[in-house]
C-alpha positions, 0 to 999 in steps of 0.5 A: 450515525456515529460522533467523533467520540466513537472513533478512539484511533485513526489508522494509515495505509502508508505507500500512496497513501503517506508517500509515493510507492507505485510509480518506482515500481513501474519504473522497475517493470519498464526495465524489464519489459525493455529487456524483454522486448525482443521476445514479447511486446510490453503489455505481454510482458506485464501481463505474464509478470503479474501471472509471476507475482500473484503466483509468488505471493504465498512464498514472498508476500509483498515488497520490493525484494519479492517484486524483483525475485519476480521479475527475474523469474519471469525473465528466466521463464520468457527467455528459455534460461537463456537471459544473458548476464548483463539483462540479469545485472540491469534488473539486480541493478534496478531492483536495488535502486527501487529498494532504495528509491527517494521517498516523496511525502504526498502533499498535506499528509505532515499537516493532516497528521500533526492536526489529527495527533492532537485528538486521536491516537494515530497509527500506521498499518501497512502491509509488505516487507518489514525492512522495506517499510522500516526503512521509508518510515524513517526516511519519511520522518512521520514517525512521531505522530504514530502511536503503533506501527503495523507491518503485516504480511496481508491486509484482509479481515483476519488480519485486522481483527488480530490488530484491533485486538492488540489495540483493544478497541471495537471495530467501531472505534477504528477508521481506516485512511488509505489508498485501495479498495481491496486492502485498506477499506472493505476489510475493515468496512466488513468488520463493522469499521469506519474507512476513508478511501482517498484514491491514488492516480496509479493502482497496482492491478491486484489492488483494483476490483470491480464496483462494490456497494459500500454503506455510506454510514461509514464510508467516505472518499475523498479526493485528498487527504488534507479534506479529512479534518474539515470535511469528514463529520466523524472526526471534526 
């Protein structure tokens, strides 16, 4: 069991993990969906925009720009090319909105920060498109509790190895906060890190997986992140 001495930095996930990111994605998706409606019901439609996005994810990676390129397609693909121009200016229109959405800070996160930035060196790893997480990071006004900002185009075992060695530490002095499963913990529990899963109400479908045992040596969740500082024996 590891003292909070072995931890030298403490790492965050950024959307639904710092601030709400899923429900204006959703919002977009309902857009689209009405637009569809008159050719598929709404859980079709989704179901053939998901087929779109994982398909898109090797050329456009994640992000809001990449999701609408999506949904356009998908559109383009279901209408026969036939979409009118008016449905194209409606999702075009939405699109930008989400691009620009208010950002809403979780509760606790300004306060759970400030306490850990006194002891630990804080940084932000976030997967998406750079202009897009540039932007909610400045909205956000968290800037200043973080030591390093990590924009990386996936969050998978390679990808954190490349940062633990820009941050020069061993993978046992990293914890890990976030929201899924997938992209903040078990990469980094693999490595031979530390990760704290603190659940989100909605998860993006490529996010969720079926049960996995995790080792509870290094394995924590929590239901909201203002528990960590008090509860998590590793850093208190």
């Amino acid at each position: 069991m590891t003292t909070h001495a072995d931890i030298r930095i403490i790492g965050f996930d950024a959307d639904d993990t710092l601030w709400d990111n899923e429900p204006h994605y959703r919002a977009l998706e309902k857009v689209f969906c009405d637009e569809m409606k008159d050719i598929l019901p709404p859980e079709e439609s989704s179901a053939e925009l998901f087929r779109t996005e994982i398909g898109n994810l090797p050329l456009y990676g994640y992000g809001a720009k990449a999701y609408t390129l999506s949904i356009l397609e998908t559109a383009l693909r279901l209408s026969n090319d036939r979409l009118p121009a008016a449905s194209v200016g409606r999702i075009l229109e939405a699109g930008k909105k989400l691009v620009d959405s208010p950002l809403r800070l979780l509760d606790d996160v300004e306060d759970v920060l400030k306490r850990l930035s006194t002891r630990y060196k804080l940084i932000v790893a976030t997967k998406g498109d750079l202009l897009d997480q540039e932007r909610k990071l400045r909205k956000s006004g968290l800037e200043p509790y973080f030591h390093h900002i990590e924009i990386m185009s996936d969050k998978q075992g390679p990808d954190y190895r490349k940062l633990l060695r820009h941050l020069d530490i061993r993978p046992s002095q990293f914890l890990m906060i976030g929201n899924s499963l997938r992209s903040d913990i078990i990469p980094v529990l693999t490595l031979g890190g530390y990760a704290i899963h603190i659940p989100y109400h909605t998860t993006w479908l490529h996010e969720k997986i079926e049960a996995v045992e995790l080792p509870p040596e290094r394995f924590r969740k929590f239901d909201s992140i203002a528990e960590i500082p008090d509860r998590c024996s590793w850093i208190n």
